[in-house]
DRENLUM-752979 format. One line per 2 residues: for each residue x, y, z of N, C-alpha, C, CB. Coordinates in nm, 2 decimals, decimal comma. Glycine has a CB too. Example, Ala and Ser with C-alpha at 12.3 -4.5 7.8 and 13.67 -1.06 7.14 Angstrom:
BEGIN
1,32:-0,57:0,78:1,23:-0,45:0,78:1,32:-0,33:0,78:1,13:-0,45:0,90  1,28:-0,22:0,71:1,37:-0,11:0,71:1,29:0,00:0,79:1,41:-0,06:0,57
//
This chain:
BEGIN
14,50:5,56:6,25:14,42:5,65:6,32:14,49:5,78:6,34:14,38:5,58:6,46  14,41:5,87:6,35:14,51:6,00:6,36:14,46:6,03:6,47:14,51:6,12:6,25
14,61:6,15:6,52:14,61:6,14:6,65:14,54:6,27:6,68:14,75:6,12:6,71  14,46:6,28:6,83:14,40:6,38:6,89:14,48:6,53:6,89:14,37:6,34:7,03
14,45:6,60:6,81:14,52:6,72:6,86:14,45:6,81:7,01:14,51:6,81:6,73  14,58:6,82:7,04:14,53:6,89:7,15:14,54:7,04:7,19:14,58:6,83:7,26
14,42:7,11:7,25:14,41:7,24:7,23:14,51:7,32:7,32:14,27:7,28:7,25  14,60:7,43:7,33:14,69:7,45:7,39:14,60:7,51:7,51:14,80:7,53:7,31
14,66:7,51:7,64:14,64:7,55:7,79:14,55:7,65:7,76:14,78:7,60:7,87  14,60:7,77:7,68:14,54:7,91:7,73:14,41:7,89:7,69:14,60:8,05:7,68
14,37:7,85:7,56:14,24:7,83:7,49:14,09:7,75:7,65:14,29:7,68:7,32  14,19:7,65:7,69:14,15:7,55:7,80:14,10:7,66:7,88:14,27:7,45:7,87
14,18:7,75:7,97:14,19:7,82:8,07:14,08:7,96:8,04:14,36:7,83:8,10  14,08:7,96:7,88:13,98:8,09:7,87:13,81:8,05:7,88:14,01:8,18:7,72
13,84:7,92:7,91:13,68:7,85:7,91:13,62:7,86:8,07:13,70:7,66:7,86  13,54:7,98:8,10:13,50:7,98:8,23:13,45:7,89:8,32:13,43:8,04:8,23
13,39:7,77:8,28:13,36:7,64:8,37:13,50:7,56:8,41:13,28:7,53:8,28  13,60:7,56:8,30:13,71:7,51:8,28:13,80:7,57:8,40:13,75:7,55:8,15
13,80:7,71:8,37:13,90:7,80:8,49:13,80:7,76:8,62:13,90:8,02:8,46  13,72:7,78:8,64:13,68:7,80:8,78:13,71:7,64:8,83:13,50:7,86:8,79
13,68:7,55:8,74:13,76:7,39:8,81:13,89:7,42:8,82:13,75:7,24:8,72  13,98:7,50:8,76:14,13:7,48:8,76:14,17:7,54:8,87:14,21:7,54:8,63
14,08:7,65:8,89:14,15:7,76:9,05:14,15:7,66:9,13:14,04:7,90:9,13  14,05:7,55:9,20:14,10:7,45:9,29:14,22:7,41:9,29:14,03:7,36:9,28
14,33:7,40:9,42:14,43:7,35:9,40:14,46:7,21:9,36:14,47:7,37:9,49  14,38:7,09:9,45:14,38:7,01:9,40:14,38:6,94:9,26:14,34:7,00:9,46
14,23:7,02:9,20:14,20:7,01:9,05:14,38:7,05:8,96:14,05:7,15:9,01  14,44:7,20:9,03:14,56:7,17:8,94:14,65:7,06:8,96:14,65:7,28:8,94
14,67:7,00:9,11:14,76:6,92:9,08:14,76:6,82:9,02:14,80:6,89:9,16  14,64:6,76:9,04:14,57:6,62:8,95:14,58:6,69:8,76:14,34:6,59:9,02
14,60:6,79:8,71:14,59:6,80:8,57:14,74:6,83:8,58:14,49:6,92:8,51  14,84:6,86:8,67:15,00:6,89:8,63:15,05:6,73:8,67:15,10:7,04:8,75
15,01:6,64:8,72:15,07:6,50:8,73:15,00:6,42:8,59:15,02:6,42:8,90  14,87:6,44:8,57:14,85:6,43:8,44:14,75:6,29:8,46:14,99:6,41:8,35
14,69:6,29:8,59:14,57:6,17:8,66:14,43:6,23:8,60:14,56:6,18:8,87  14,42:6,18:8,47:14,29:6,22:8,36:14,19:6,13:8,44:14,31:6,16:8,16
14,19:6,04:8,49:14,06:5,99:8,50:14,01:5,99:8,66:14,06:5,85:8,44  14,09:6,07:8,74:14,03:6,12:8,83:14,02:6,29:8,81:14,09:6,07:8,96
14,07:6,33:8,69:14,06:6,46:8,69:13,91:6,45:8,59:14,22:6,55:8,61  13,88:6,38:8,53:13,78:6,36:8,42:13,66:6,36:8,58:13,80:6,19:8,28
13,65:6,26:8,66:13,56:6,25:8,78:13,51:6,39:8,81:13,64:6,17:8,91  13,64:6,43:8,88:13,59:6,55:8,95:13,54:6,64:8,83:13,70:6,62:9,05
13,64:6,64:8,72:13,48:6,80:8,62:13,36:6,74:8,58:13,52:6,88:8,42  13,33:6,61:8,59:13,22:6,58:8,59:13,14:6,63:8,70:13,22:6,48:8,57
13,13:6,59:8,82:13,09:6,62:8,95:13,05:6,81:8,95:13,23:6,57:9,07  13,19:6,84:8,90:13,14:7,02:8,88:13,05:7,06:8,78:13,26:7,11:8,83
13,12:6,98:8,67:12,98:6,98:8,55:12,86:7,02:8,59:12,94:6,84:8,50  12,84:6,90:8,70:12,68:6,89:8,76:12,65:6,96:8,84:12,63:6,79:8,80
12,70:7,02:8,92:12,72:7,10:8,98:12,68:7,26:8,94:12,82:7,07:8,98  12,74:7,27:8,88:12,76:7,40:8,77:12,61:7,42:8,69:12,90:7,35:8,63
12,59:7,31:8,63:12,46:7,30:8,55:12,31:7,32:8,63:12,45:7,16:8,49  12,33:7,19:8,76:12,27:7,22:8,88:12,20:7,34:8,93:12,35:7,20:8,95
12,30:7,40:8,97:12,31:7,54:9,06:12,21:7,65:8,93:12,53:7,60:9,10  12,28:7,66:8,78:12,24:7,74:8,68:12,08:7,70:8,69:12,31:7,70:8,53
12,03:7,58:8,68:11,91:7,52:8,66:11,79:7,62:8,80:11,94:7,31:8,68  11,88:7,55:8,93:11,83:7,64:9,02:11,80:7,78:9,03:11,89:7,62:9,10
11,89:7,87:8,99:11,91:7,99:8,99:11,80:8,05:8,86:12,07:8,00:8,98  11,79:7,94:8,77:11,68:8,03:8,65:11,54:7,99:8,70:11,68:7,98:8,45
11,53:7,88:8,77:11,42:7,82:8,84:11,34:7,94:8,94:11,49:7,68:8,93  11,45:7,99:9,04:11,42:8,09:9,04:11,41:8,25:9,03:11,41:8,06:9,08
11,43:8,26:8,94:11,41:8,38:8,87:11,28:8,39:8,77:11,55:8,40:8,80  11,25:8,26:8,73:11,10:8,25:8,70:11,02:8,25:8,80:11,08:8,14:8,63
11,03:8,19:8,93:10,94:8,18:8,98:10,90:8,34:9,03:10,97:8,08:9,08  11,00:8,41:9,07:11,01:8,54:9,19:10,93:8,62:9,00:11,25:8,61:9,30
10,94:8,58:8,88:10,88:8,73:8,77:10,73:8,62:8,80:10,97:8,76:8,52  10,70:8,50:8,81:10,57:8,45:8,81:10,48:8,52:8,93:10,59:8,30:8,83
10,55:8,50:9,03:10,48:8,58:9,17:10,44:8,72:9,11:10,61:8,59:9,30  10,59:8,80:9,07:10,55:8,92:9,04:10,44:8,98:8,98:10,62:8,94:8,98
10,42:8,90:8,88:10,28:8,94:8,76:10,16:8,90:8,82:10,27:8,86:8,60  10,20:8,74:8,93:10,04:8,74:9,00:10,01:8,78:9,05:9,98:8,68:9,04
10,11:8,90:9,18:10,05:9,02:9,21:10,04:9,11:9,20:10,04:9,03:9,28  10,14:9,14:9,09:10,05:9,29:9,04:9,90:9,25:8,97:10,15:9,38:8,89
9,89:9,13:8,90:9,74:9,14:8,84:9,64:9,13:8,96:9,71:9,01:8,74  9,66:9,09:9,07:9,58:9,06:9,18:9,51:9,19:9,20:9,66:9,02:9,30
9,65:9,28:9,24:9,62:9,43:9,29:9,56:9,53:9,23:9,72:9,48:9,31  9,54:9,50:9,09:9,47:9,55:8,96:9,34:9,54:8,98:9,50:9,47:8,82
9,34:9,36:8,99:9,16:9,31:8,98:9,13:9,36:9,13:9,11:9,10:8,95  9,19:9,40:9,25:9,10:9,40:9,37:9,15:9,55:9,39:9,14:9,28:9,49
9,01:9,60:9,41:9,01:9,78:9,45:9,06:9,82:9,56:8,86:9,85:9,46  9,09:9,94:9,58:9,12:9,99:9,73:9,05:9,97:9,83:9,13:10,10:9,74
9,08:9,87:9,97:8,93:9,90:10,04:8,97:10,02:10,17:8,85:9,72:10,13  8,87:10,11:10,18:8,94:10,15:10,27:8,89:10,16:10,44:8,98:10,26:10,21
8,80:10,04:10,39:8,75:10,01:10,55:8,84:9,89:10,60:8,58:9,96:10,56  8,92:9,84:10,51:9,01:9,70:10,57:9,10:9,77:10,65:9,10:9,60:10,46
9,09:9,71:10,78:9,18:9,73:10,90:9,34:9,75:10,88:9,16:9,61:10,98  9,42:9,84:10,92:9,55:9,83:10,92:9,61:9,81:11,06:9,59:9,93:10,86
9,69:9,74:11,05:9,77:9,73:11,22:9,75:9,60:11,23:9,70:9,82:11,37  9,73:9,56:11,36:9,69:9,42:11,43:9,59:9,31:11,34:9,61:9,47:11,57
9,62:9,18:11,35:9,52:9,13:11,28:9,37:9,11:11,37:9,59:9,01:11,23  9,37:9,13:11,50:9,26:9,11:11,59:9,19:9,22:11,54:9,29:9,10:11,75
9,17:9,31:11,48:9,11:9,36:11,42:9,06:9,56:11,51:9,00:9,24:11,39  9,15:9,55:11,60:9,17:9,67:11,71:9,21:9,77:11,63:9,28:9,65:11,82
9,28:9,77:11,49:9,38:9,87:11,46:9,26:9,99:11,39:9,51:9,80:11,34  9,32:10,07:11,26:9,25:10,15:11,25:9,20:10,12:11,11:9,32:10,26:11,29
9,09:10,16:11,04:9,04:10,16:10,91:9,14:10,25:10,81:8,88:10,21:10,92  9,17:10,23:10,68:9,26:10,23:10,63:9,22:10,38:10,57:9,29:10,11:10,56
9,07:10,45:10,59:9,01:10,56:10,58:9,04:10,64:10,66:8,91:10,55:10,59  9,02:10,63:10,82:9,10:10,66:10,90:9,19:10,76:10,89:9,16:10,58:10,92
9,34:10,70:10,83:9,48:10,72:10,81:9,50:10,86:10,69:9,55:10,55:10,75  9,39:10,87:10,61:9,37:10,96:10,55:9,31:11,11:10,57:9,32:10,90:10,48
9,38:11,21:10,55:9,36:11,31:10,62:9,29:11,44:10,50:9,53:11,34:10,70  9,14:11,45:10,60:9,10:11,51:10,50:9,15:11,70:10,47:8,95:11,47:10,53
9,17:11,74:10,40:9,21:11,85:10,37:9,12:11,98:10,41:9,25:11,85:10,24  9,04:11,95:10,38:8,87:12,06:10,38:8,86:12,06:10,53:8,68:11,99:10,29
8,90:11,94:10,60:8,85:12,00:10,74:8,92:12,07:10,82:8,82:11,91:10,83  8,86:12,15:10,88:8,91:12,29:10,95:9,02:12,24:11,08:8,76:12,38:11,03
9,07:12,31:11,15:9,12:12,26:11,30:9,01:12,28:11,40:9,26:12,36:11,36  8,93:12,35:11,37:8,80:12,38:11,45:8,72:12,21:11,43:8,68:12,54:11,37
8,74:12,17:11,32:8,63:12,06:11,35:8,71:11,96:11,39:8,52:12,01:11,22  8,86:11,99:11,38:8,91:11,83:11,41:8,91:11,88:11,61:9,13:11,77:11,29
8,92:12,00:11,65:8,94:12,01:11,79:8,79:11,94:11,86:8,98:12,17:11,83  8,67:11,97:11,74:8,53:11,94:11,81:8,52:11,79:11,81:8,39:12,02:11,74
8,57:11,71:11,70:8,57:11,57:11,67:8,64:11,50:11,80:8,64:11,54:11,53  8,70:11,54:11,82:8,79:11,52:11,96:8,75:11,53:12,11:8,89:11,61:11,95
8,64:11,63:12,11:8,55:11,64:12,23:8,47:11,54:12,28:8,47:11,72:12,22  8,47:11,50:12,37:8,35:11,41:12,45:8,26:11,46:12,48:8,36:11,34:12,56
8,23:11,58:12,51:8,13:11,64:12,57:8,06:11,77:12,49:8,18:11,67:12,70  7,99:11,84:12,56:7,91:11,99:12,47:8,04:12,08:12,57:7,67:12,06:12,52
8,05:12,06:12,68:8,09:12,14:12,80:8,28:12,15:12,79:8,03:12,05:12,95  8,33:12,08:12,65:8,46:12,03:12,68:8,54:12,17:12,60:8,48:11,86:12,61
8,43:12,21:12,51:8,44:12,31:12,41:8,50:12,41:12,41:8,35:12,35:12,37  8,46:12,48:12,52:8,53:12,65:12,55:8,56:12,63:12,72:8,38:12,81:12,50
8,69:12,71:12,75:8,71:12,72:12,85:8,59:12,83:12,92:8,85:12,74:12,86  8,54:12,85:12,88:8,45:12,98:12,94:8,37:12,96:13,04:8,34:13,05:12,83
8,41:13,01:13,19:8,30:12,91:13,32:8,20:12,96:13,30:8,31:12,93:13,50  8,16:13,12:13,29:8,03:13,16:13,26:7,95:13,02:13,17:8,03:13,31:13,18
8,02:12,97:13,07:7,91:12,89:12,97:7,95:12,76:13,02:7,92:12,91:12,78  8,01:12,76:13,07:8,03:12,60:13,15:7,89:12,59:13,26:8,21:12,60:13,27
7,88:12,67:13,35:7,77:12,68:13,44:7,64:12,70:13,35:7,79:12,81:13,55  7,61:12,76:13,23:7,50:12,77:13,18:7,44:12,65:13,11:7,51:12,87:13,11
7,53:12,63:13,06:7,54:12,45:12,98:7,46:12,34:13,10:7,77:12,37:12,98  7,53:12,39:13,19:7,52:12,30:13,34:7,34:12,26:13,39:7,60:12,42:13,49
7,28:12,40:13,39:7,17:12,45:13,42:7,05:12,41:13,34:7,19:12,57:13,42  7,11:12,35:13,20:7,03:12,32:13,09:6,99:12,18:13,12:7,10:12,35:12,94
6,85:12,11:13,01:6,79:12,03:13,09:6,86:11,88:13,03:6,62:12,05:13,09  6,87:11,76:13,07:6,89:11,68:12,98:6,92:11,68:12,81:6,79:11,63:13,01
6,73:11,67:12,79:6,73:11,66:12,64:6,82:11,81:12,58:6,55:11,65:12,60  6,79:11,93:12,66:6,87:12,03:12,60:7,00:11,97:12,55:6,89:12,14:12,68
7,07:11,93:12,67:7,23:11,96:12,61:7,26:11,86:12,53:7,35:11,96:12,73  7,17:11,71:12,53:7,20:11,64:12,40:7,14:11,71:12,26:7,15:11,49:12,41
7,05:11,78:12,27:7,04:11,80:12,14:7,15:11,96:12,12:6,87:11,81:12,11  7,21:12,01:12,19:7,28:12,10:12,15:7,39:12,02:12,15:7,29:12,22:12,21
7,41:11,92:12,18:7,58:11,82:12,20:7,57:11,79:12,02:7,58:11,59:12,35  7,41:11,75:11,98:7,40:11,66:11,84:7,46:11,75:11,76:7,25:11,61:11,79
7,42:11,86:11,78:7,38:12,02:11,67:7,50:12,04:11,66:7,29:12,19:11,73  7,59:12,11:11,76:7,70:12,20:11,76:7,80:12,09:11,78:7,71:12,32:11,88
7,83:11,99:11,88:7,92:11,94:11,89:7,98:11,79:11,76:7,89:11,91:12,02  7,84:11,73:11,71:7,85:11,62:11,64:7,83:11,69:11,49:7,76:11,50:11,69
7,78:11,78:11,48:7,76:11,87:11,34:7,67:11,79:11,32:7,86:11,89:11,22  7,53:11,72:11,32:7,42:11,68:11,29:7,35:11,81:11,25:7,38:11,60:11,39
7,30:11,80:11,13:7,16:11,88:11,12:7,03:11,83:11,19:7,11:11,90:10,98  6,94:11,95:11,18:6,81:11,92:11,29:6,73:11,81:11,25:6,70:12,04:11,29
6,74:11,76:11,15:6,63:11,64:11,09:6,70:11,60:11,15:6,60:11,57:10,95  6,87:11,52:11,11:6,95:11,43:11,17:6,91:11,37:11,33:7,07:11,49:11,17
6,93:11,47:11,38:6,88:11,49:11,52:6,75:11,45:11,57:6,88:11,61:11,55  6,67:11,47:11,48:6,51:11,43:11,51:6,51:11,28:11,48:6,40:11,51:11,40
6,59:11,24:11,38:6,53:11,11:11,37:6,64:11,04:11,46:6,53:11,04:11,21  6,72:11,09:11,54:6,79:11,01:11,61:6,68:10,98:11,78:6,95:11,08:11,62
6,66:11,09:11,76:6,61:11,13:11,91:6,44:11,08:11,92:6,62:11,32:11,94  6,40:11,06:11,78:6,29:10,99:11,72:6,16:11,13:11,80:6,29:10,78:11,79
6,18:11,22:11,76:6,13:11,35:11,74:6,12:11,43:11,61:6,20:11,42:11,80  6,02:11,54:11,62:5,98:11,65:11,50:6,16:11,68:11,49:5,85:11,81:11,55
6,16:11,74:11,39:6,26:11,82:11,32:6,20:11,98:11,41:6,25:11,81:11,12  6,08:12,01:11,41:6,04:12,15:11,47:6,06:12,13:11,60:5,90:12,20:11,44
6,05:12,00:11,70:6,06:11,99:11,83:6,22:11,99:11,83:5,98:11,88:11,89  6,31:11,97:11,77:6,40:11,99:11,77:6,49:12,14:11,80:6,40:11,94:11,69
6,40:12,19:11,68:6,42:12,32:11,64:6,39:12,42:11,79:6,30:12,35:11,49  6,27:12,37:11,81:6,21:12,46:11,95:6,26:12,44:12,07:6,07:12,43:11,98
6,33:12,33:12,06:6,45:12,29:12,24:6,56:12,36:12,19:6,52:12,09:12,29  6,67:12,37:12,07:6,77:12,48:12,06:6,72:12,60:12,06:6,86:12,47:11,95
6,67:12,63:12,00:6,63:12,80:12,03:6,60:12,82:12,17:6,48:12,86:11,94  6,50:12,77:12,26:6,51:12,77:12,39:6,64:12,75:12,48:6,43:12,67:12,41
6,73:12,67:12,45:6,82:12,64:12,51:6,90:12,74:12,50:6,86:12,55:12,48  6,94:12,82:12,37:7,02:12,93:12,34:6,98:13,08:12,42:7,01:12,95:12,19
6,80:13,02:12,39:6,78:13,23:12,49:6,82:13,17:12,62:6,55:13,34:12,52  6,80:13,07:12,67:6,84:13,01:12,84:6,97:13,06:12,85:6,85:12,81:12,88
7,07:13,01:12,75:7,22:13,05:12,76:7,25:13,18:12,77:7,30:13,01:12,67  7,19:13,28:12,66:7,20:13,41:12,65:7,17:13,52:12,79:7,10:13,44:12,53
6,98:13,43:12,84:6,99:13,49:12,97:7,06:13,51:13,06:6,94:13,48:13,02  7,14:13,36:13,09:7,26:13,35:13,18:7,41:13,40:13,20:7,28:13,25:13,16
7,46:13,40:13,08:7,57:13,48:13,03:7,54:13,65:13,06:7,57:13,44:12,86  7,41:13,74:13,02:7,43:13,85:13,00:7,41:13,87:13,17:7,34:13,92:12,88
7,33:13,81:13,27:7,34:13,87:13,39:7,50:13,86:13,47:7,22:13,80:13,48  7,53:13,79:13,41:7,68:13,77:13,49:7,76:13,88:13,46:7,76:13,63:13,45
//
């Protein structure tokens, strides 16, 4: 029978599964006393180990590119919504339309969007008191006109009125204001 040649140390030691069992101290002492069959045990154990851990580690790395592609394809097939709520899940937060800031609108309309009232508008008391003096239906339909930017149809069908009866309470309401303002 011929005999096993054996591969010298360094060849052994350039084998990276090999080295990383040898750095253990123990593992060297058990290979410098020359105890093969508890040294054979334990690189087995690492073996598996080793292979193990590799197995795990591509396991996931497929999984996390699998996820990847199912949501990017998700995000592909499903459009932007931009009424879906952002913030809170109770559904308090803001629409995702909202958050988007339109460019065309003035500071004048975002200061009027912001008003609660017709009266909130101008510091001016003279037109504070004139406002005042006006009748009900007046100041909502000047609140609809000037303050909500509704046009006069708009207005009519809210108020479930002519568009001309509309028409004929602002113009009224304005000479009312005009008279008031110029005696002062």
């Amino acid at each position: 029978m011929a005999q096993h040649a054996q591969l010298p140390v360094e060849s052994l030691v350039s084998n990276p599964l090999l080295k990383c069992f040898l750095e253990e101290p123990e593992n060297q002492r058990l290979y410098c006393v020359g105890a093969r069959e508890e040294l054979e045990r334990r690189f087995a154990e690492h073996y598996f180990e080793m292979r193990f851990l590799g197995f795990i580690r591509k396991h996931i790395h497929y999984e996390a590119q699998h996820l990847l592609r199912k949501t990017r394809a998700k995000q592909q097939q499903e459009p932007l919504w931009l009424n879906q709520t952002v913030g809170d899940e109770e559904g308090t937060g803001l629409e995702a339309l909202d958050l988007i800031e339109d460019p065309a609108e003035s500071v004048e309309e975002k200061v009027i969007a912001r008003t609660d009232a017709l009266e909130d508008i101008t510091p001016h008391e003279g037109l504070h008191q004139a406002l005042q003096s006006l009748s009900p239906k007046q100041q909502l339909i000047l609140q609809l006109l000037f303050v909500e930017c509704l046009t006069e149809q708009e207005a009519a069908e809210i108020l479930e009125i002519s568009q001309q009866a509309v028409n004929k309470c602002k113009r009224k309401a304005l000479g009312q204001i005009k008279r008031l303002l110029e005696t002062r």
